[in-house]
mmCIF file of the protein (N, C-alpha, C, O) and its ligand, coordinates in Angstrom:
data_MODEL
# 
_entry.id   MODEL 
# 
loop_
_entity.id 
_entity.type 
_entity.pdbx_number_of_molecules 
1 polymer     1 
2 non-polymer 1 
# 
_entity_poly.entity_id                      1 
_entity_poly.type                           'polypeptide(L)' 
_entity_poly.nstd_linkage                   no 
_entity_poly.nstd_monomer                   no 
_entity_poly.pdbx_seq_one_letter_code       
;(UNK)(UNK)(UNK)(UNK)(UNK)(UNK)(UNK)(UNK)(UNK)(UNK)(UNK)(UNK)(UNK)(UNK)(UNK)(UNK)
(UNK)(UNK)(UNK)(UNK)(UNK)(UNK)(UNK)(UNK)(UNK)(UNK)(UNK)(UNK)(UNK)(UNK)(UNK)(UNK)
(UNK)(UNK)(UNK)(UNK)(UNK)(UNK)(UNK)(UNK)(UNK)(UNK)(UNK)(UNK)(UNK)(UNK)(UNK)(UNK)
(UNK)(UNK)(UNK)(UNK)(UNK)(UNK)
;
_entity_poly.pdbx_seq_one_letter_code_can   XXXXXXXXXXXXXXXXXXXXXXXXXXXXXXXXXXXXXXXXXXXXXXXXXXXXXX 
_entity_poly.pdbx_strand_id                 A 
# 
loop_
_entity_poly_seq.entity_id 
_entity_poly_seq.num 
_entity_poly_seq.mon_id 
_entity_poly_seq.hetero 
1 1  UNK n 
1 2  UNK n 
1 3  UNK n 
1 4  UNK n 
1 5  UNK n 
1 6  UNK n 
1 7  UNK n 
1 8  UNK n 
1 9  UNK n 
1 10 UNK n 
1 11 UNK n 
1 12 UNK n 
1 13 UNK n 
1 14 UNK n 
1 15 UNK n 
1 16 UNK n 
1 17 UNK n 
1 18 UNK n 
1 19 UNK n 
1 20 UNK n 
1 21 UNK n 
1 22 UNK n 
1 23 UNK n 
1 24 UNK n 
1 25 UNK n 
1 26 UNK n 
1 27 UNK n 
1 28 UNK n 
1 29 UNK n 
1 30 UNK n 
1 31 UNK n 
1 32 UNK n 
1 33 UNK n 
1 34 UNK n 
1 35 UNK n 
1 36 UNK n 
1 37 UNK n 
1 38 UNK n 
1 39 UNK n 
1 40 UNK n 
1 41 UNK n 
1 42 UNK n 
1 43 UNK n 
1 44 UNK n 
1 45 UNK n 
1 46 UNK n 
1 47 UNK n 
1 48 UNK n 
1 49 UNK n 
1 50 UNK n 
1 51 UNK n 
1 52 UNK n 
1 53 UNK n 
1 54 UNK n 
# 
loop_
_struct_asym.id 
_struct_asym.entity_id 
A 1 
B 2 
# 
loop_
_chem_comp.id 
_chem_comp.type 
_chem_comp.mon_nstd_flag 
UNK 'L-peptide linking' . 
ZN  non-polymer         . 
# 
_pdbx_entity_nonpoly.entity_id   2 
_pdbx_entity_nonpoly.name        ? 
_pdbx_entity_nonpoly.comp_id     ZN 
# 
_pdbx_nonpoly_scheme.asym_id         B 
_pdbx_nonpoly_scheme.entity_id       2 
_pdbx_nonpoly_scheme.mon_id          ZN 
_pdbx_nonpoly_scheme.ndb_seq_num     1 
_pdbx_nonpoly_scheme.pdb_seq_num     101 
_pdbx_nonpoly_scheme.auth_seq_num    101 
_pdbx_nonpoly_scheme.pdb_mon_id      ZN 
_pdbx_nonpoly_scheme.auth_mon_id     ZN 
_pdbx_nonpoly_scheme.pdb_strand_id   A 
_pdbx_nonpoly_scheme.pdb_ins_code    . 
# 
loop_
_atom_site.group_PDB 
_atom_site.id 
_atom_site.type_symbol 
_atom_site.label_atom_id 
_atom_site.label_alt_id 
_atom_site.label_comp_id 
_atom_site.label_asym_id 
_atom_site.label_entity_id 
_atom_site.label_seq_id 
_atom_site.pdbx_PDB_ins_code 
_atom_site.Cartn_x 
_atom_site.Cartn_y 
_atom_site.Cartn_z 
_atom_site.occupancy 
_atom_site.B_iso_or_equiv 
_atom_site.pdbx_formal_charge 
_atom_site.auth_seq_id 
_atom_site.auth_comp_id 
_atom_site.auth_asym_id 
_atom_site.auth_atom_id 
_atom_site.pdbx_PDB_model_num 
ATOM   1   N  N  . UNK A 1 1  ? 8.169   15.052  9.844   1.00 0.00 ? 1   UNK A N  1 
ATOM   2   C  CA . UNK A 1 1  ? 7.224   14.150  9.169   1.00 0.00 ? 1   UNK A CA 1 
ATOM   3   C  C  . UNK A 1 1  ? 6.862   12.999  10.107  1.00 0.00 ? 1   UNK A C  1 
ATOM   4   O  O  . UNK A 1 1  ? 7.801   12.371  10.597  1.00 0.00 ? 1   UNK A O  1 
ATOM   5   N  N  . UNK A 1 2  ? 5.574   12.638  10.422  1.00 0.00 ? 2   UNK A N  1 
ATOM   6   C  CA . UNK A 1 2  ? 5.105   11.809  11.386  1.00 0.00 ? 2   UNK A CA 1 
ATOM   7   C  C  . UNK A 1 2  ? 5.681   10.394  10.626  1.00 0.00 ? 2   UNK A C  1 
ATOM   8   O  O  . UNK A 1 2  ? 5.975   10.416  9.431   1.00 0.00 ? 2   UNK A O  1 
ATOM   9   N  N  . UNK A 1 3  ? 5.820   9.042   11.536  1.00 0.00 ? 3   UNK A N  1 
ATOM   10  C  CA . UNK A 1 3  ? 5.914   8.291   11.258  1.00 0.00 ? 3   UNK A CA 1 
ATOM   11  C  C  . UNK A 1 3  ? 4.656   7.552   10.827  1.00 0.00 ? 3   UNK A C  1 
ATOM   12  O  O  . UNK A 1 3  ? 3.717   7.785   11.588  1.00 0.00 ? 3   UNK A O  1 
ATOM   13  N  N  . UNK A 1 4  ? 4.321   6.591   9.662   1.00 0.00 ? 4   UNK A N  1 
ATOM   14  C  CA . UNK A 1 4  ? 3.561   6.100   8.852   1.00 0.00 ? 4   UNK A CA 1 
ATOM   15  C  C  . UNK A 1 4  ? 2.986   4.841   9.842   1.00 0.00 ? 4   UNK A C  1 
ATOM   16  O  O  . UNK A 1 4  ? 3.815   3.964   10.089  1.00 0.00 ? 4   UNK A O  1 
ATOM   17  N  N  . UNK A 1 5  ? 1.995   4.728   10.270  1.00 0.00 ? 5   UNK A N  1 
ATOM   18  C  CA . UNK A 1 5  ? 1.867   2.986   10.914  1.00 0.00 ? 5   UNK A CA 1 
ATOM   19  C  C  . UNK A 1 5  ? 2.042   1.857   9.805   1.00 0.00 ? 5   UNK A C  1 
ATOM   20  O  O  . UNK A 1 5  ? 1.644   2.021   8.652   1.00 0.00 ? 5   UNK A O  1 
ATOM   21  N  N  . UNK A 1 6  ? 2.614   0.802   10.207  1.00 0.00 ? 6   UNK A N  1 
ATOM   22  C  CA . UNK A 1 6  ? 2.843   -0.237  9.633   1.00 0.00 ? 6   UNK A CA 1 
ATOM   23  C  C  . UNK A 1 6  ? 1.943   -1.450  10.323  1.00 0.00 ? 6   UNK A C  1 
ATOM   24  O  O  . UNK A 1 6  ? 1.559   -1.722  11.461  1.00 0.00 ? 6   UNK A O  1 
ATOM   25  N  N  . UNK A 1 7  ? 1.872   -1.784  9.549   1.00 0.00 ? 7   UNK A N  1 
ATOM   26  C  CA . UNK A 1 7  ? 0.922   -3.108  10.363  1.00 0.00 ? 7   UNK A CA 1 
ATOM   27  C  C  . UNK A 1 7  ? 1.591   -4.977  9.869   1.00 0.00 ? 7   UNK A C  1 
ATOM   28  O  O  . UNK A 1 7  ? 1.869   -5.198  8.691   1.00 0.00 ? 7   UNK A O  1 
ATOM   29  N  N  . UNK A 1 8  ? 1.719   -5.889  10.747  1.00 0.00 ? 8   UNK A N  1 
ATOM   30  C  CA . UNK A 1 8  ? 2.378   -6.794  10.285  1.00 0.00 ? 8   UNK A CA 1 
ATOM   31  C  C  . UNK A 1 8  ? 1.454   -7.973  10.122  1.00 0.00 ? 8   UNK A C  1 
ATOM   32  O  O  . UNK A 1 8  ? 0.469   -8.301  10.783  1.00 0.00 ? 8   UNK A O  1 
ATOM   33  N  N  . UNK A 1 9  ? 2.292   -8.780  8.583   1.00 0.00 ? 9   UNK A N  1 
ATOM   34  C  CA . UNK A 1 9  ? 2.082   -9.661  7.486   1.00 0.00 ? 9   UNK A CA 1 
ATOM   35  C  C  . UNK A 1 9  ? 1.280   -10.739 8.311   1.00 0.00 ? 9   UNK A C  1 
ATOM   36  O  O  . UNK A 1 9  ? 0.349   -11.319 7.751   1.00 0.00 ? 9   UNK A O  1 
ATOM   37  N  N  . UNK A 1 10 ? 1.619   -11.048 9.695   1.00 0.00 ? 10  UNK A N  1 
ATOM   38  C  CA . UNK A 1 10 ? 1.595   -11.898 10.206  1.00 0.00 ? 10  UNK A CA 1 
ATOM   39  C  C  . UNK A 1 10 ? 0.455   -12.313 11.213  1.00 0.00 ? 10  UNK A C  1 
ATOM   40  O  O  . UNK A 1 10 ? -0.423  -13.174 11.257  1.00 0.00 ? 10  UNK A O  1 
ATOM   41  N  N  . UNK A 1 11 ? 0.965   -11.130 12.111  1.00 0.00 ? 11  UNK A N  1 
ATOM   42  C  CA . UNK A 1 11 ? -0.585  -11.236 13.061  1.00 0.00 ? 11  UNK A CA 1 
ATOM   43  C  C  . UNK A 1 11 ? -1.490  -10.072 13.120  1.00 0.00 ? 11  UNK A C  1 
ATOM   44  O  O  . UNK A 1 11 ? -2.470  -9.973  13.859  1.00 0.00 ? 11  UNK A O  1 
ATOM   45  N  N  . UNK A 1 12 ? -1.008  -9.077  12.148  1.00 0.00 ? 12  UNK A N  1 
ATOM   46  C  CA . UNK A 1 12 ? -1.714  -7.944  11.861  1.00 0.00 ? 12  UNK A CA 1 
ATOM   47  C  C  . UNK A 1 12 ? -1.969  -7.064  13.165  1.00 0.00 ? 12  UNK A C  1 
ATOM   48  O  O  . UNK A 1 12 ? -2.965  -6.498  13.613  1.00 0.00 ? 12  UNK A O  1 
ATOM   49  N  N  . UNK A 1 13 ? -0.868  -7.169  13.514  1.00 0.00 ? 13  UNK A N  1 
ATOM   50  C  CA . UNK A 1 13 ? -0.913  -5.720  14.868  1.00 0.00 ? 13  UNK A CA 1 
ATOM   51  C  C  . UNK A 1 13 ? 0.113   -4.661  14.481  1.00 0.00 ? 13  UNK A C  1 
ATOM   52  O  O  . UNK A 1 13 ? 1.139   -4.982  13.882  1.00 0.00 ? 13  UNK A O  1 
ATOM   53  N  N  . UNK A 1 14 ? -0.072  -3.800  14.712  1.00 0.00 ? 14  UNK A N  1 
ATOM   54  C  CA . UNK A 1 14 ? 0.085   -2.680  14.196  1.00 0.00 ? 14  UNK A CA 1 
ATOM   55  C  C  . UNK A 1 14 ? 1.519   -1.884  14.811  1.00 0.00 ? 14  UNK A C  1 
ATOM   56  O  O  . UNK A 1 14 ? 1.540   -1.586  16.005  1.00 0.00 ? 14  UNK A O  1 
ATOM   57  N  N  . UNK A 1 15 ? 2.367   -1.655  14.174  1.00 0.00 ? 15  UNK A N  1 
ATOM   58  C  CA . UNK A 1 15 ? 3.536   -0.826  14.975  1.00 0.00 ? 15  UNK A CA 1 
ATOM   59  C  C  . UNK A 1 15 ? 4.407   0.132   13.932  1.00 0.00 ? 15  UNK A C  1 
ATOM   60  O  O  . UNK A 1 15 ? 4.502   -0.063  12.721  1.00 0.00 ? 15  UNK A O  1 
ATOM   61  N  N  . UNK A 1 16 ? 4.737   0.713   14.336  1.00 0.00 ? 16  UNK A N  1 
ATOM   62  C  CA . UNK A 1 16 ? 6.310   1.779   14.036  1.00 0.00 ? 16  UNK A CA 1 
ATOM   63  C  C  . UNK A 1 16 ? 7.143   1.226   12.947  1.00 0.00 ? 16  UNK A C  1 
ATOM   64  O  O  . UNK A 1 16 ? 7.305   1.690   11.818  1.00 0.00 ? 16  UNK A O  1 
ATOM   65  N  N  . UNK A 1 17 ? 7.777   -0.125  13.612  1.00 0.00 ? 17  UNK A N  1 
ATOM   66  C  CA . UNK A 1 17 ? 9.122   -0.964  13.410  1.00 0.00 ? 17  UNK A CA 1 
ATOM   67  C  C  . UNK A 1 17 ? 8.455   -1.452  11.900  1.00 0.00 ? 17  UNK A C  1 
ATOM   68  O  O  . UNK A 1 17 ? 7.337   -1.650  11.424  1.00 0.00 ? 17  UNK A O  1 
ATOM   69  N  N  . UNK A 1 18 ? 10.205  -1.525  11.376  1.00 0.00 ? 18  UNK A N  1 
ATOM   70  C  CA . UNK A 1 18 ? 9.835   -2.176  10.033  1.00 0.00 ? 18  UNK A CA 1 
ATOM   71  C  C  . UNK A 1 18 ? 9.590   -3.982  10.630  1.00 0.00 ? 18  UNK A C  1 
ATOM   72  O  O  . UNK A 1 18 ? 8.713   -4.564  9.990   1.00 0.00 ? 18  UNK A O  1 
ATOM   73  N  N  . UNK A 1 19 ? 10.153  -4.680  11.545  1.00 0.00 ? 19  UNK A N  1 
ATOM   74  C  CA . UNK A 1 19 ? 9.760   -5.914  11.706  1.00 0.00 ? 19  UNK A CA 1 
ATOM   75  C  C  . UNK A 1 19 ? 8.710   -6.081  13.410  1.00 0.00 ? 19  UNK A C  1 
ATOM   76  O  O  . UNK A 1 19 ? 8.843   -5.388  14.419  1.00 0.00 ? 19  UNK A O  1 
ATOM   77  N  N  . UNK A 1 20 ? 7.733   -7.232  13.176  1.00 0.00 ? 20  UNK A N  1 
ATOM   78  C  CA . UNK A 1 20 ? 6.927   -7.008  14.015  1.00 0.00 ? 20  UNK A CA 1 
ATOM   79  C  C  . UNK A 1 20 ? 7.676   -6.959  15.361  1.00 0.00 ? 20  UNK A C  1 
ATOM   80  O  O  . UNK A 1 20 ? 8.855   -7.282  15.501  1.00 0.00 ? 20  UNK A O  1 
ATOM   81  N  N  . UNK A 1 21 ? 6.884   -6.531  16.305  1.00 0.00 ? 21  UNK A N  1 
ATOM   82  C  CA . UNK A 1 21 ? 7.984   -6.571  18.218  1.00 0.00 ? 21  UNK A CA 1 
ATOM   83  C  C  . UNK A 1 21 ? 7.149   -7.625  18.757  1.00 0.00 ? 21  UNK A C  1 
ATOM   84  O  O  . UNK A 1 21 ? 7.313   -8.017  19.913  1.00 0.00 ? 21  UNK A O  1 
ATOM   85  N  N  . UNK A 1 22 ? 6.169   -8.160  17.909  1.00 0.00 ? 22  UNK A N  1 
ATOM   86  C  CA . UNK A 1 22 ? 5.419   -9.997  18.838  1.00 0.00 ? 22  UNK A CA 1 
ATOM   87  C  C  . UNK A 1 22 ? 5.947   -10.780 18.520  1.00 0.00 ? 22  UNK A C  1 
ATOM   88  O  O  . UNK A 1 22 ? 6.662   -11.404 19.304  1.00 0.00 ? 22  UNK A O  1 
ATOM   89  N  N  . UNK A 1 23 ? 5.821   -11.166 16.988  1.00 0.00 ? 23  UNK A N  1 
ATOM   90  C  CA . UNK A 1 23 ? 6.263   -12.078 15.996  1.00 0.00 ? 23  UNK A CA 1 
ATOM   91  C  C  . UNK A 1 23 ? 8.109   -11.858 15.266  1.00 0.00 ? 23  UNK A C  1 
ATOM   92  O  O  . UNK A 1 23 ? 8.945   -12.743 15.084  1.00 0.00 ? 23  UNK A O  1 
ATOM   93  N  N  . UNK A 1 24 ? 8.200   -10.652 15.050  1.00 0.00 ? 24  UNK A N  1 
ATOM   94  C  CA . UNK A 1 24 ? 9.625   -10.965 14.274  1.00 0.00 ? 24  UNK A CA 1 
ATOM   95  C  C  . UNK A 1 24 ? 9.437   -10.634 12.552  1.00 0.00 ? 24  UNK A C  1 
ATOM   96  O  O  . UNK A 1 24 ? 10.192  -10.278 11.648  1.00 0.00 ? 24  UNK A O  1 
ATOM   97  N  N  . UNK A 1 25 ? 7.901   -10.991 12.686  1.00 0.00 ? 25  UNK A N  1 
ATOM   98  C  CA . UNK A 1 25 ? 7.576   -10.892 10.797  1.00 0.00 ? 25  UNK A CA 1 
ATOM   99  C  C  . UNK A 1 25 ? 7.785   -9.505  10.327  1.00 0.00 ? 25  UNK A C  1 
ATOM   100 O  O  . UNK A 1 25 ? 7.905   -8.615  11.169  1.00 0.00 ? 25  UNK A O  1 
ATOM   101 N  N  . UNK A 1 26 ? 7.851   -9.177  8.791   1.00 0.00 ? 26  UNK A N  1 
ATOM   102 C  CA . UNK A 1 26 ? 8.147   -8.140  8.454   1.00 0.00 ? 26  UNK A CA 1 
ATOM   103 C  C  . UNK A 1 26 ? 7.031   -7.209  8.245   1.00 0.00 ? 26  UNK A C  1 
ATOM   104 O  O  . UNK A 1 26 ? 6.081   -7.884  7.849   1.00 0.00 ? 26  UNK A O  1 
ATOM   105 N  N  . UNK A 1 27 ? 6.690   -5.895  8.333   1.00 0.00 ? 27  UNK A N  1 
ATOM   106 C  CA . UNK A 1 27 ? 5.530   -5.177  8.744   1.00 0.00 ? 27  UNK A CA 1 
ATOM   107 C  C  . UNK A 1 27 ? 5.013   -4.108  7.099   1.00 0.00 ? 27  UNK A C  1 
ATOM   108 O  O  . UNK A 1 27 ? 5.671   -3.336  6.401   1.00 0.00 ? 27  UNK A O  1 
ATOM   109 N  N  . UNK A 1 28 ? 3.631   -4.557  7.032   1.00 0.00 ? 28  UNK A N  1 
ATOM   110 C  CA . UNK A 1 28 ? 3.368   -3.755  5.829   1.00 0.00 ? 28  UNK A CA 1 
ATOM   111 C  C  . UNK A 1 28 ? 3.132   -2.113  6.013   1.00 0.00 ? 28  UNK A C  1 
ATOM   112 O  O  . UNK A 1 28 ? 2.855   -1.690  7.135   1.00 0.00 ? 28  UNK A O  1 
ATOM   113 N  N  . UNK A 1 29 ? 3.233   -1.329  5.042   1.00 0.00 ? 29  UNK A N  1 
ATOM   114 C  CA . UNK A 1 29 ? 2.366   -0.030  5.516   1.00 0.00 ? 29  UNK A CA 1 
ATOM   115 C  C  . UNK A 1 29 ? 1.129   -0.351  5.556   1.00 0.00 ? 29  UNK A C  1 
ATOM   116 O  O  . UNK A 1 29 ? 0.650   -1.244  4.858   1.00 0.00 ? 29  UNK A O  1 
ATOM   117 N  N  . UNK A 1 30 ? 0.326   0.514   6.579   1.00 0.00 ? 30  UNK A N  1 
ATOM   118 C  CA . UNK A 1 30 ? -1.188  0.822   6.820   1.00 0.00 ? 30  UNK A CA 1 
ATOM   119 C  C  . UNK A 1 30 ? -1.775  1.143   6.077   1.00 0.00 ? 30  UNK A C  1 
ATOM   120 O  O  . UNK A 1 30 ? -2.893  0.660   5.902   1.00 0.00 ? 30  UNK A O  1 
ATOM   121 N  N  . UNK A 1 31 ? -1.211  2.218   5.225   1.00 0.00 ? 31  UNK A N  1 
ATOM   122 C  CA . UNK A 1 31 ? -1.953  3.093   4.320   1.00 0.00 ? 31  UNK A CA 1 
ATOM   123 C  C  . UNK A 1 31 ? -2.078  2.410   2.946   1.00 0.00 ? 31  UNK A C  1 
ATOM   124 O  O  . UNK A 1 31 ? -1.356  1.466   2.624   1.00 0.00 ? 31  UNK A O  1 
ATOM   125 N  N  . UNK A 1 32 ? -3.051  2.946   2.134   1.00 0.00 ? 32  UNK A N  1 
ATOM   126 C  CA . UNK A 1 32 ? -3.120  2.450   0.972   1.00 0.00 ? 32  UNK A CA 1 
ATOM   127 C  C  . UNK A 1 32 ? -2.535  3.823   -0.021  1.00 0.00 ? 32  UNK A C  1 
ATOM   128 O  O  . UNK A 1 32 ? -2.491  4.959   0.451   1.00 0.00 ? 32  UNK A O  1 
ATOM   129 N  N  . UNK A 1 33 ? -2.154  3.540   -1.289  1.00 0.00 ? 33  UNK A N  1 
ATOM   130 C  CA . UNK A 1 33 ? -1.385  4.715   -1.467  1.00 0.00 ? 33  UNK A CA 1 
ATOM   131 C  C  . UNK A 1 33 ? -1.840  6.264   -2.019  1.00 0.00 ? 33  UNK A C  1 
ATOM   132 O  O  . UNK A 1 33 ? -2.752  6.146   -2.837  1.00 0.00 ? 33  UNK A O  1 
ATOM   133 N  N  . UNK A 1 34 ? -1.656  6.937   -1.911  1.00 0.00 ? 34  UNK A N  1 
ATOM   134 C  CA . UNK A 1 34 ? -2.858  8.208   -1.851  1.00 0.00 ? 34  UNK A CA 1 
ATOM   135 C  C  . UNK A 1 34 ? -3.186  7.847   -3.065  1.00 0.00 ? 34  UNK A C  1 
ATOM   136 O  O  . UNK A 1 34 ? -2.679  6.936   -3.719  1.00 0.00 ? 34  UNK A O  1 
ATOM   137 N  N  . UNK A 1 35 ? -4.253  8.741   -3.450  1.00 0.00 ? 35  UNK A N  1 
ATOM   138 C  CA . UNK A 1 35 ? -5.306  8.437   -4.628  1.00 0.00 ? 35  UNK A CA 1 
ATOM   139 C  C  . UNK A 1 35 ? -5.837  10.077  -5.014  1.00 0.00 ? 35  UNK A C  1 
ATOM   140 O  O  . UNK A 1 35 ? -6.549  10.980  -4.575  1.00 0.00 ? 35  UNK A O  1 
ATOM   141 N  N  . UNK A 1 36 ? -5.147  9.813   -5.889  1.00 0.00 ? 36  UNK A N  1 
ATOM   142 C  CA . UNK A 1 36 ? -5.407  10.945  -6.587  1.00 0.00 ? 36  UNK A CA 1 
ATOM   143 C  C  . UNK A 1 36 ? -6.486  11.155  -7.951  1.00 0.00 ? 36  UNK A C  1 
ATOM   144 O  O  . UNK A 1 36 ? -6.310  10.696  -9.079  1.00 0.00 ? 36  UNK A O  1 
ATOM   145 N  N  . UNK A 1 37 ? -7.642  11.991  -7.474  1.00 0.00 ? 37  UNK A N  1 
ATOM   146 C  CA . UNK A 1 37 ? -9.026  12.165  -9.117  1.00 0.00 ? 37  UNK A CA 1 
ATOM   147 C  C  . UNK A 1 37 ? -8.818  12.556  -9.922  1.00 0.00 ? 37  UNK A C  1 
ATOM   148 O  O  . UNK A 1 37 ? -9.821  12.655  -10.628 1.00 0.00 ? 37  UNK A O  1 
ATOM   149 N  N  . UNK A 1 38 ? -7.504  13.112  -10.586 1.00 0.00 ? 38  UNK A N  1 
ATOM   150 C  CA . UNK A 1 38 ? -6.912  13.724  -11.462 1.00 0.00 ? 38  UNK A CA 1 
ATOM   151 C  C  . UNK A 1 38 ? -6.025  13.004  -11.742 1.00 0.00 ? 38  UNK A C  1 
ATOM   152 O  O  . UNK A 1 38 ? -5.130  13.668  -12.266 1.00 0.00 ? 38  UNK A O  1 
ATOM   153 N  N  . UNK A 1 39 ? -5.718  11.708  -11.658 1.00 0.00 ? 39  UNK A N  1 
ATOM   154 C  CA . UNK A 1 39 ? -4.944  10.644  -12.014 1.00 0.00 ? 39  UNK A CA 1 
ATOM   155 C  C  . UNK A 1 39 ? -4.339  10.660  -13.657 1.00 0.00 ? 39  UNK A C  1 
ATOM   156 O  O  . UNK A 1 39 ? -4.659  9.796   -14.474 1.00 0.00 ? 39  UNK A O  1 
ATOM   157 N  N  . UNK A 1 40 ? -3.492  11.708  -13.938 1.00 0.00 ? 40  UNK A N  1 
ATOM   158 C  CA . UNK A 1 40 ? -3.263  11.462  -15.395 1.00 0.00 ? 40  UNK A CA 1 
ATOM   159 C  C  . UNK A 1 40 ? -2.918  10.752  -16.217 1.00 0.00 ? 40  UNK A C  1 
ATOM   160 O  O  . UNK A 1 40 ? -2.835  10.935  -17.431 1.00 0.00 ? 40  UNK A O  1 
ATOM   161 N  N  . UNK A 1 41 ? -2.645  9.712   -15.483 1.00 0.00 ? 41  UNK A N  1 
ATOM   162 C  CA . UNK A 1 41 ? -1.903  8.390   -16.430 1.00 0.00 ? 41  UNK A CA 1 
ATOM   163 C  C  . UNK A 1 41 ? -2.685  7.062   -16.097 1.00 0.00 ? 41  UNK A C  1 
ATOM   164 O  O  . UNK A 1 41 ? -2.300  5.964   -16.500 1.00 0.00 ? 41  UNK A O  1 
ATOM   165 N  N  . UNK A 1 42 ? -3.991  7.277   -15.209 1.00 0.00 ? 42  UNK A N  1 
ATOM   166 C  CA . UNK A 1 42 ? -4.684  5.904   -15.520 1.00 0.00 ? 42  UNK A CA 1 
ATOM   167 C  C  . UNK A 1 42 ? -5.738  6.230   -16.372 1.00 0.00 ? 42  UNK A C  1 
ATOM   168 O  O  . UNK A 1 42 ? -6.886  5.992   -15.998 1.00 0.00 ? 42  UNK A O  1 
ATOM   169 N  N  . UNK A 1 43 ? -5.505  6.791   -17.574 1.00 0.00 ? 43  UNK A N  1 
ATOM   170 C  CA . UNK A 1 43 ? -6.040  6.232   -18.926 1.00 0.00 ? 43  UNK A CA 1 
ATOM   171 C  C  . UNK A 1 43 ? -5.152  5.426   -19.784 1.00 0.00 ? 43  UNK A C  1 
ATOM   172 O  O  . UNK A 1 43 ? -5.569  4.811   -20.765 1.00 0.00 ? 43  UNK A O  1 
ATOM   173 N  N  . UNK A 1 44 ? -3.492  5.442   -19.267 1.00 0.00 ? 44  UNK A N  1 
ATOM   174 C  CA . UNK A 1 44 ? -2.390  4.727   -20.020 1.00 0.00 ? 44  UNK A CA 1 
ATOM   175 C  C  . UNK A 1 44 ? -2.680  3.408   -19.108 1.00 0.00 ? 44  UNK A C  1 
ATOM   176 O  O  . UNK A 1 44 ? -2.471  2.448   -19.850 1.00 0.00 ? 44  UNK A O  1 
ATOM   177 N  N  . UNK A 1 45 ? -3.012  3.017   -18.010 1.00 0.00 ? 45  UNK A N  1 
ATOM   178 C  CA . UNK A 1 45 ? -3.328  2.123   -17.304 1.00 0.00 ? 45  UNK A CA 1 
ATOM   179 C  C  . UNK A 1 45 ? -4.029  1.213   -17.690 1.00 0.00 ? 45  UNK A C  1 
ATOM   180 O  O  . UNK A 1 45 ? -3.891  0.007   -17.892 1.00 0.00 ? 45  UNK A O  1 
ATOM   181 N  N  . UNK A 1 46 ? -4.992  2.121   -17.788 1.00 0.00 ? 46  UNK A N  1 
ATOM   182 C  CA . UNK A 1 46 ? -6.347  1.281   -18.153 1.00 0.00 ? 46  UNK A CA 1 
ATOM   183 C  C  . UNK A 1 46 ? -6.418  0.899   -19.510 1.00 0.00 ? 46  UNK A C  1 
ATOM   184 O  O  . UNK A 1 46 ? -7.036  -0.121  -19.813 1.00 0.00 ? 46  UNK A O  1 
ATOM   185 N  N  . UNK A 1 47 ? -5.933  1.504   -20.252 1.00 0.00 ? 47  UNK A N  1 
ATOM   186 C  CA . UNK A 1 47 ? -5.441  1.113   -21.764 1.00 0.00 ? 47  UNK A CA 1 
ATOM   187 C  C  . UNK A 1 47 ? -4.869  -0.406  -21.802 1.00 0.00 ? 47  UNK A C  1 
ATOM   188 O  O  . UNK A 1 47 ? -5.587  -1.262  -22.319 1.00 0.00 ? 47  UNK A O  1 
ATOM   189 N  N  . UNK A 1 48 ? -4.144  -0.617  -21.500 1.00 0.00 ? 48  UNK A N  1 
ATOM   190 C  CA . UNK A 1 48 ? -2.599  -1.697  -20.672 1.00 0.00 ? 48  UNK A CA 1 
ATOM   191 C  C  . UNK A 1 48 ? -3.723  -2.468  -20.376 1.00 0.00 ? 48  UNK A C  1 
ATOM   192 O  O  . UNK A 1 48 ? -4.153  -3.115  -21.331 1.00 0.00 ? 48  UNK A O  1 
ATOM   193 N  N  . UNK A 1 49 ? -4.309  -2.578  -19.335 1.00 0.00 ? 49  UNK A N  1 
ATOM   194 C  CA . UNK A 1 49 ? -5.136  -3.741  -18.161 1.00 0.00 ? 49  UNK A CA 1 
ATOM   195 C  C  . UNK A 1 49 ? -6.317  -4.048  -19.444 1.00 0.00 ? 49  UNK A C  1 
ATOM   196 O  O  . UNK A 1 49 ? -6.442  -5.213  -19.821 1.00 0.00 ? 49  UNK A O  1 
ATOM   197 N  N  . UNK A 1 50 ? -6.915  -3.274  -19.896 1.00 0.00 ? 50  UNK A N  1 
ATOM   198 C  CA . UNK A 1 50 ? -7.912  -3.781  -20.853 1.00 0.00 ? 50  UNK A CA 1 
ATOM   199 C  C  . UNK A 1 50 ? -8.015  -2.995  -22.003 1.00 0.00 ? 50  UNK A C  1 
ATOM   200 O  O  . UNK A 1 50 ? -8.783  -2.036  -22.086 1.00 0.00 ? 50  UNK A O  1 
ATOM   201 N  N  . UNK A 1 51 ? -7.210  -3.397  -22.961 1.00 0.00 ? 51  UNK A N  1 
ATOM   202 C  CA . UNK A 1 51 ? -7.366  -3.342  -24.221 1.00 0.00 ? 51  UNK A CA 1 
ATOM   203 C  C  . UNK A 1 51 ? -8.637  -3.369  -25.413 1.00 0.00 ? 51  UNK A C  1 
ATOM   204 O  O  . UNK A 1 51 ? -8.833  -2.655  -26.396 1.00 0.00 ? 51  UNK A O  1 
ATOM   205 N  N  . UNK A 1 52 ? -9.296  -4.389  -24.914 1.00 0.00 ? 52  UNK A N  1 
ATOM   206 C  CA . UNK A 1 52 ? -10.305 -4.606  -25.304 1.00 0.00 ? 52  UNK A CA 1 
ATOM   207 C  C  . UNK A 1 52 ? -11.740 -3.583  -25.094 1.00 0.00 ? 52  UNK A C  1 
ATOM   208 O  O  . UNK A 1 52 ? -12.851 -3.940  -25.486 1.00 0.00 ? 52  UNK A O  1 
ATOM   209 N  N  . UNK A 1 53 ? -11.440 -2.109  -24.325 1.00 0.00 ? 53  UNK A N  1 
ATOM   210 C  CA . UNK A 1 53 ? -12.609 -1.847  -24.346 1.00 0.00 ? 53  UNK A CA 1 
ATOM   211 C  C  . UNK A 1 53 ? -12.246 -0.321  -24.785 1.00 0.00 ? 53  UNK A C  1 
ATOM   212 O  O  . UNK A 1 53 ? -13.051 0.604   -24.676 1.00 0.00 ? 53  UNK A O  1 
ATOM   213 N  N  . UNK A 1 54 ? -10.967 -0.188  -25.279 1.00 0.00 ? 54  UNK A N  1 
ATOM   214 C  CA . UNK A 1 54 ? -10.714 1.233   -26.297 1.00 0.00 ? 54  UNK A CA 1 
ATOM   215 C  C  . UNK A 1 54 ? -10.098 1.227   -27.806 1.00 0.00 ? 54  UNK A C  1 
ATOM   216 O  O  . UNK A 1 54 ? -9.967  2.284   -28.423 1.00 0.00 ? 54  UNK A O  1 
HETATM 217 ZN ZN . ZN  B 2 .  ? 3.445   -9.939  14.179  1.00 0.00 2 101 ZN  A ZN 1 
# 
C-alpha cells in the first residue's frame, strides 16, 4: 500500500512524515476523504444538519 502524502499545518509543504522535516509541526493528510455517490447514510446526515427541510 503506497504511502498517503501528508501535507503540514504549518507551512504547507508536503511530506511522508507524520511531523513536518522544516518546521517540526504536525502534518495533515492530503487527501480529502473518498466520496462515495451512493452514500447511504447521508440522508441520516442530512436529516441531523437540517431538520428543517424534511
Ligand atoms: Zn512545516
Amino acid at each position: 500500500m503506497p504511502a498517503l502524502m501528508k501535507v503540514c499545518q504549518n507551512c504547507n509543504k508536503y511530506s511522508l512524515e507524520l511531523k513536518c522535516p522544516s518546521c517540526g509541526s504536525n502534518t495533515n493528510a492530503a487527501h480529502p476523504p473518498k466520496y462515495s455517490k451512493e452514500d447511504k447514510y447521508a440522508i441520516y446526515r442530512r436529516k441531523e444538519l437540517y431538520p428543517q427541510f424534511f
